[in-house]
N, CA, C and O atoms as a MOPAC input file, in Angstrom:
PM7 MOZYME 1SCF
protein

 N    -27.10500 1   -17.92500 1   -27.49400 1
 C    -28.33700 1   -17.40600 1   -26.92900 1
 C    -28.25500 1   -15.89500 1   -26.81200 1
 O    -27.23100 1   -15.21400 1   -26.76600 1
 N    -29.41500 1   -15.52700 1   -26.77500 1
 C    -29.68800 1   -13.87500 1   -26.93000 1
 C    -29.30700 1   -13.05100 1   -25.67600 1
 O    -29.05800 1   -11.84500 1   -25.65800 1
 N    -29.30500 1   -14.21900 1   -24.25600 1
 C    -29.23000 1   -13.40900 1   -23.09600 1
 C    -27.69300 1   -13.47400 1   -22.97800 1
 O    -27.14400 1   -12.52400 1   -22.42100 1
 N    -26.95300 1   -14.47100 1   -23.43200 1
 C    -25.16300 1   -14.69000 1   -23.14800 1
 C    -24.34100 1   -13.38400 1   -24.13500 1
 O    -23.16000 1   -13.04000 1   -24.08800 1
 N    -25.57200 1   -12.80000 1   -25.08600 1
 C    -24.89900 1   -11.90500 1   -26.31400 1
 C    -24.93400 1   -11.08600 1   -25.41300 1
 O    -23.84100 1   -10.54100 1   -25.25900 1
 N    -25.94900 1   -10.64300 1   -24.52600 1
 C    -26.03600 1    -9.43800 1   -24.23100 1
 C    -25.14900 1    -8.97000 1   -22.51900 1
 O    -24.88700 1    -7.85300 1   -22.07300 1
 N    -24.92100 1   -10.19500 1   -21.99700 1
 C    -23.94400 1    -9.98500 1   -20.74600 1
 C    -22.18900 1    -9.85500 1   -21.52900 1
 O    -21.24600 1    -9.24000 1   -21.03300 1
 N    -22.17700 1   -10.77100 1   -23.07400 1
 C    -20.86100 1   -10.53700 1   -23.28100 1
 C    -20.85800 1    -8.99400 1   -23.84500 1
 O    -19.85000 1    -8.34400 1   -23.56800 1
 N    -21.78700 1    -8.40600 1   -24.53300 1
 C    -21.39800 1    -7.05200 1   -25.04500 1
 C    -21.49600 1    -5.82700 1   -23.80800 1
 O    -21.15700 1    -4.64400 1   -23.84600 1
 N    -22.08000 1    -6.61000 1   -22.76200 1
 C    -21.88600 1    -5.45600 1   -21.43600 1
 C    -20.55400 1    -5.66200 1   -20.99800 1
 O    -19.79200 1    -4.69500 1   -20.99200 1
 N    -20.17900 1    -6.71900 1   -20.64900 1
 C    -18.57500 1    -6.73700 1   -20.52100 1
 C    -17.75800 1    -6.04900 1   -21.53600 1
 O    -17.22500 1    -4.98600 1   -21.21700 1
 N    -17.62400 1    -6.44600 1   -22.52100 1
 C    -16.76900 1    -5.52000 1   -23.46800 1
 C    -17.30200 1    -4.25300 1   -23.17400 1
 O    -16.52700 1    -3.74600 1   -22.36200 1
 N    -18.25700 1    -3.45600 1   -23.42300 1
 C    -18.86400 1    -2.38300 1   -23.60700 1
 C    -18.03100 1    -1.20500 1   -22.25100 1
 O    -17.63100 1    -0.04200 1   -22.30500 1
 N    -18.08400 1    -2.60200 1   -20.77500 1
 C    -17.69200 1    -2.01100 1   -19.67400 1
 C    -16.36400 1    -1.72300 1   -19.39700 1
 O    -15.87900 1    -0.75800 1   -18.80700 1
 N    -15.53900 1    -3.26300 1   -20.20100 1
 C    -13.94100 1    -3.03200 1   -20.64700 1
 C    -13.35000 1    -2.08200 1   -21.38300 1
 O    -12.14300 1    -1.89600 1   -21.23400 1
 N    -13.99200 1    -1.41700 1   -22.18000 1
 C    -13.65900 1    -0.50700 1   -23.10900 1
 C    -13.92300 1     0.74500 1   -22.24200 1
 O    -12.95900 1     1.49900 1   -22.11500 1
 N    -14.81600 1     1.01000 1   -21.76500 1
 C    -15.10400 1     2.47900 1   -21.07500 1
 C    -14.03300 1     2.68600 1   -19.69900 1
 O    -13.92200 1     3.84300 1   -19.29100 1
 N    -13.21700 1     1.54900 1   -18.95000 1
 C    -12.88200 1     1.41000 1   -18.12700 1
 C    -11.38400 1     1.59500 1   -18.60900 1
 O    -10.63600 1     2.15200 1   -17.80600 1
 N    -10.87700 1     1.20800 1   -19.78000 1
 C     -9.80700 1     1.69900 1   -20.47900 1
 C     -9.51900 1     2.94300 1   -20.47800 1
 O     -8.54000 1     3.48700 1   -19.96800 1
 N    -10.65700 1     3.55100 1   -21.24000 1
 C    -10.84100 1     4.88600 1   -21.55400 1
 C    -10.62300 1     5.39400 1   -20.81300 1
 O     -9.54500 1     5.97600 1   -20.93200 1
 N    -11.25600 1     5.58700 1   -19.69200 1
 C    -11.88900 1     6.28100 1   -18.72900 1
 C    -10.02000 1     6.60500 1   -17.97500 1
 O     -9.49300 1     7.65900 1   -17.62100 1
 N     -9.54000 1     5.30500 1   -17.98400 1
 C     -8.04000 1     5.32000 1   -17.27100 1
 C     -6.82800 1     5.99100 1   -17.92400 1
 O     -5.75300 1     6.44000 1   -17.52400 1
 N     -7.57500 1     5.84600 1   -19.32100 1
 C     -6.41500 1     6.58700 1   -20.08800 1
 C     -5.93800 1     7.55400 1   -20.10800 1
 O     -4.80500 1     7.75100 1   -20.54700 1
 N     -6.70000 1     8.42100 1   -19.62700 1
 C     -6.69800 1    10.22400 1   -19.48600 1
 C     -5.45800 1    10.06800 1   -18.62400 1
 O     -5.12900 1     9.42900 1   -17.62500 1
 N     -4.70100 1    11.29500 1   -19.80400 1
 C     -3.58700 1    11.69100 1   -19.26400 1
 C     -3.08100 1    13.11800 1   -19.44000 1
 O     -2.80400 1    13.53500 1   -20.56400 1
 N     -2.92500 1    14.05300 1   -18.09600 1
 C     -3.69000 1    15.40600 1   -18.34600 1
 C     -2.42500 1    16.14600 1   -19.74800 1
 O     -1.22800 1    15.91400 1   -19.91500 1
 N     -3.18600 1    16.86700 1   -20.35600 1
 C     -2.31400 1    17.63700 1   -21.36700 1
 C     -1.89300 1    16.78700 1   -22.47900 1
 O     -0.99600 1    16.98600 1   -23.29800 1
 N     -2.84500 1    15.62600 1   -22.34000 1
 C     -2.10700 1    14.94600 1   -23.81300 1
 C     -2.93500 1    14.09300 1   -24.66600 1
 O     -2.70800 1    12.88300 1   -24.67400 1
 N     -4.11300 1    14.71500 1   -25.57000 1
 C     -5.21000 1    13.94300 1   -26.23900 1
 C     -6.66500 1    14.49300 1   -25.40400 1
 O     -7.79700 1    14.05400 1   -25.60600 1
 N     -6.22300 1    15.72600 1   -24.28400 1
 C     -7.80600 1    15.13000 1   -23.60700 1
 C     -8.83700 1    15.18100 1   -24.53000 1
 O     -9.59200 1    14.27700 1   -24.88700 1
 N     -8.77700 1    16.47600 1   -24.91700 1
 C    -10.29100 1    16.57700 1   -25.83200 1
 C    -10.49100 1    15.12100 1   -26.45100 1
 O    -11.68400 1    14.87400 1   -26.26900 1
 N     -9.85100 1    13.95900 1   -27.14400 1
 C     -9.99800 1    13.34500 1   -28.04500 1
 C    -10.14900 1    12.22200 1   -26.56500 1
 O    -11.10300 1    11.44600 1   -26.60100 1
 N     -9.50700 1    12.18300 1   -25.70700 1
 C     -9.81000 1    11.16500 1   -24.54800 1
 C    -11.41300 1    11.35800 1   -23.91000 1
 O    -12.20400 1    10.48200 1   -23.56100 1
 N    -11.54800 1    12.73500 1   -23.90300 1
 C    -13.03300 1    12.39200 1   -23.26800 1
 C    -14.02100 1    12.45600 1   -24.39400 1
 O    -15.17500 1    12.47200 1   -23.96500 1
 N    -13.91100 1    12.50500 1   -25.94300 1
 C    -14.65400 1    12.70300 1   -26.60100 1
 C    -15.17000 1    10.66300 1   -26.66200 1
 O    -16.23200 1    10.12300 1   -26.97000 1
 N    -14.22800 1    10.25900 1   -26.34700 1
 C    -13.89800 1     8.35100 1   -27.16800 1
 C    -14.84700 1     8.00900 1   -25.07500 1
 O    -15.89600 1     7.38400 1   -24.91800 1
 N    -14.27700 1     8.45100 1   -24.28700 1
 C    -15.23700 1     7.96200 1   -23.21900 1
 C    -16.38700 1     8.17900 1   -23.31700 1
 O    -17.08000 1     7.17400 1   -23.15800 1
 N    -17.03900 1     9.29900 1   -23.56300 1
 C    -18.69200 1     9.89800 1   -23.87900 1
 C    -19.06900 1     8.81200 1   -24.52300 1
 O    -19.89600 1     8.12700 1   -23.92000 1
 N    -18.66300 1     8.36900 1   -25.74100 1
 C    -18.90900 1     7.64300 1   -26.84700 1
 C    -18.99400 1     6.08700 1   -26.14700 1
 O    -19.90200 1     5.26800 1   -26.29300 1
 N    -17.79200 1     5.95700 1   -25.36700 1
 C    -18.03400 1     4.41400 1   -25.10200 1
 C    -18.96100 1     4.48300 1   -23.54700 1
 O    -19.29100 1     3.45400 1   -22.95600 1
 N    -19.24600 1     5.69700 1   -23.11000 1
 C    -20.02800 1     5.26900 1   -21.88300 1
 C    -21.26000 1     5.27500 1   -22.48100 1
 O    -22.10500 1     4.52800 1   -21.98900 1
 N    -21.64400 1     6.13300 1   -23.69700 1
 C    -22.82200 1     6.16500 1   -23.74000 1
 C    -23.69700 1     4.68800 1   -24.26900 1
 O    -24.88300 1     4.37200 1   -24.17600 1
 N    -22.22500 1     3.83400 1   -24.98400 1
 C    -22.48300 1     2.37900 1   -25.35800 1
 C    -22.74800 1     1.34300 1   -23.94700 1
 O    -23.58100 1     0.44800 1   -23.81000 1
 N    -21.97800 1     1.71200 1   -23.23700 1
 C    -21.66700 1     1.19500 1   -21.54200 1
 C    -23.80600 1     1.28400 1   -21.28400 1
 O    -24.67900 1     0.41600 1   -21.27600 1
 N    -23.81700 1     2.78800 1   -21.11900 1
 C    -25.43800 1     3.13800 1   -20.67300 1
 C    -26.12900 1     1.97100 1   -21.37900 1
 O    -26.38900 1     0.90500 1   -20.82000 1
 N    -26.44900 1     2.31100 1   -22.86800 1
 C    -26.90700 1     1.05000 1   -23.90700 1
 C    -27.57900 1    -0.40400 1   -23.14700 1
 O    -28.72100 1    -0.67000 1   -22.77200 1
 N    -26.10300 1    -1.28700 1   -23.12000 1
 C    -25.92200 1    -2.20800 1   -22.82800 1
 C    -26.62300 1    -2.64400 1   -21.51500 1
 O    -27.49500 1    -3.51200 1   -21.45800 1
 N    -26.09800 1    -1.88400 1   -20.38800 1
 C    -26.44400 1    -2.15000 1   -19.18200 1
 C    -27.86700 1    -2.58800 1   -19.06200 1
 O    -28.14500 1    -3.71400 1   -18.65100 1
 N    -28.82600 1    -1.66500 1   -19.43500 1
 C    -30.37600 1    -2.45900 1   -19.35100 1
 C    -30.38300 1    -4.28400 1   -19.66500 1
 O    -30.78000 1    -5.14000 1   -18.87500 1
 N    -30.00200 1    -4.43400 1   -20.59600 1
 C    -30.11400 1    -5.57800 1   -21.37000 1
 C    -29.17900 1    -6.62400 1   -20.81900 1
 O    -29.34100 1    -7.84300 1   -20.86400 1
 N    -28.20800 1    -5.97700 1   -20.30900 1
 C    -27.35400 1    -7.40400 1   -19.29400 1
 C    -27.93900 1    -7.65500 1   -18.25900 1
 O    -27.82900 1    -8.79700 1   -17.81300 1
 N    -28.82000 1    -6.58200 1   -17.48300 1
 C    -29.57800 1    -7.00500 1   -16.76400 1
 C    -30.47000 1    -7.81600 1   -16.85800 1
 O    -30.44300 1    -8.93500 1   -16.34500 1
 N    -31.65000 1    -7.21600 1   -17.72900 1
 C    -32.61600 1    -8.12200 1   -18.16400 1
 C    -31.99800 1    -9.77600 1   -18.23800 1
 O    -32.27900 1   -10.61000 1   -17.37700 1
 N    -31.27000 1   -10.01100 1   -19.22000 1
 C    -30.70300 1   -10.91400 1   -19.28200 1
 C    -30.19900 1   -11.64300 1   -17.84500 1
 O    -30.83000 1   -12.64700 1   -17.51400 1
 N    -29.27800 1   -11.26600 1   -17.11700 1
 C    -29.22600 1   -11.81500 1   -15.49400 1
 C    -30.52800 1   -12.24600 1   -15.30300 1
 O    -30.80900 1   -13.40200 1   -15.61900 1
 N    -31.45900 1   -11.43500 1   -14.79000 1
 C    -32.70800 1   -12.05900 1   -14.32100 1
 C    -33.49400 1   -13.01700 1   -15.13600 1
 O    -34.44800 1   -13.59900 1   -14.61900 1
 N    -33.23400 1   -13.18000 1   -16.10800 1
 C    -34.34900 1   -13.95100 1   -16.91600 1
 C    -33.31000 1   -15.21100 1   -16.35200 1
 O    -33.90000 1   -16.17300 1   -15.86000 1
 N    -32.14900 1   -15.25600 1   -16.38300 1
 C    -30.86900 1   -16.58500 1   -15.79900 1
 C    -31.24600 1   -16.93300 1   -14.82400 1
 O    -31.30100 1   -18.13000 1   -14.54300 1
 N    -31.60400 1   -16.01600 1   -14.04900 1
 C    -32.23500 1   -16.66000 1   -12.55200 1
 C    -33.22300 1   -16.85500 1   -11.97400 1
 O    -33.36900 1   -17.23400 1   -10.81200 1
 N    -34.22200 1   -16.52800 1   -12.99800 1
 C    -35.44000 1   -16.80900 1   -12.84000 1
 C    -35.39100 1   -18.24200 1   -13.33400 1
 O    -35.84900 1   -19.05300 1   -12.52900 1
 N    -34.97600 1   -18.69300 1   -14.37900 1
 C    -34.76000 1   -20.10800 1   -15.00700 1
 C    -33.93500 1   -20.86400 1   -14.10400 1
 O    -34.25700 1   -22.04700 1   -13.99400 1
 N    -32.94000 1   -20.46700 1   -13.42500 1
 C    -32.13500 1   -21.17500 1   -12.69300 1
 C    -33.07700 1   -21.58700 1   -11.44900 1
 O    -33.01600 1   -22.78100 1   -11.15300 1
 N    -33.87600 1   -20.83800 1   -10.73300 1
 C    -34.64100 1   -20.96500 1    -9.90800 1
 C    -35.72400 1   -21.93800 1    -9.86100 1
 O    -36.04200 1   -22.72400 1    -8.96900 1
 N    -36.44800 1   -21.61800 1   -11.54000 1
 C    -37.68200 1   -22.56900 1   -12.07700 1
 C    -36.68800 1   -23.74400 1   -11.82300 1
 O    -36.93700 1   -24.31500 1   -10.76100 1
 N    -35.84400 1   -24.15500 1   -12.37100 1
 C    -34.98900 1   -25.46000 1   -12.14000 1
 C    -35.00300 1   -26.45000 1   -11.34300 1
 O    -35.49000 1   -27.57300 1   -11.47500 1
 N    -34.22900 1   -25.79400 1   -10.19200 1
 C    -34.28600 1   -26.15700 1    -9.06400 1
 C    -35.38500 1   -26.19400 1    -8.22200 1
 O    -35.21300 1   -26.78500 1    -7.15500 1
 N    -36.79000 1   -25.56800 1    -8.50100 1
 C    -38.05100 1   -25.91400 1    -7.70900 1
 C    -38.72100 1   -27.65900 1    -8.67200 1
 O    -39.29200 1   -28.69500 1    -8.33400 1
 N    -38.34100 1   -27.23200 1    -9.56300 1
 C    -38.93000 1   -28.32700 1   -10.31900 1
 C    -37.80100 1   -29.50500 1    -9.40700 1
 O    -38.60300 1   -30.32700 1    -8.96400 1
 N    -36.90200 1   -29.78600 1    -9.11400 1
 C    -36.54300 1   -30.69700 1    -8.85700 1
 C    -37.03000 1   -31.19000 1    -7.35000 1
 O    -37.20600 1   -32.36800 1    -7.03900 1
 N    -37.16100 1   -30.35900 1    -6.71800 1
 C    -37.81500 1   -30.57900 1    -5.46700 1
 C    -39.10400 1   -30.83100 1    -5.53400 1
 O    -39.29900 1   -31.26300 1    -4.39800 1
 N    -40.36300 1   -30.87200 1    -6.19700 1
 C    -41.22300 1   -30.83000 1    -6.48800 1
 C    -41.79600 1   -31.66900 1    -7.33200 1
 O    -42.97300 1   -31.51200 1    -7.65600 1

């Protein structure tokens, strides 16, 4: 499904920037360390809308669900 693609590529997206982000180690690669974070936060930014979206559309359905059963 289209909404499970888009919470798994926010996870990776968030795993990868969270790497990055830790990797910095002063005097050794920075330029090339914060050039690869820019790059993966700006994928991180990307993503985030769309894992959201995705959450809510989950719980809006999860919700429809469960009223229907009471009902």
């Amino acid at each position: 499904m289209a909404r499970d693609k888009d919470i798994e590529r926010f996870k990776r997206d968030a795993k990868a920037f969270g790497q990055s982000a830790a990797g910095h180690v002063p005097y050794v690669g920075a330029a090339l360390g914060a050039y690869d974070t820019v790059k993966k936060g700006r994928r991180l930014a990307k993503s985030t809308p769309r894992a959201i979206n995705a959450l809510k559309r989950k719980a809006k359905s999860n919700l429809k669900c469960r009223l229907r059963r009471y009902l």
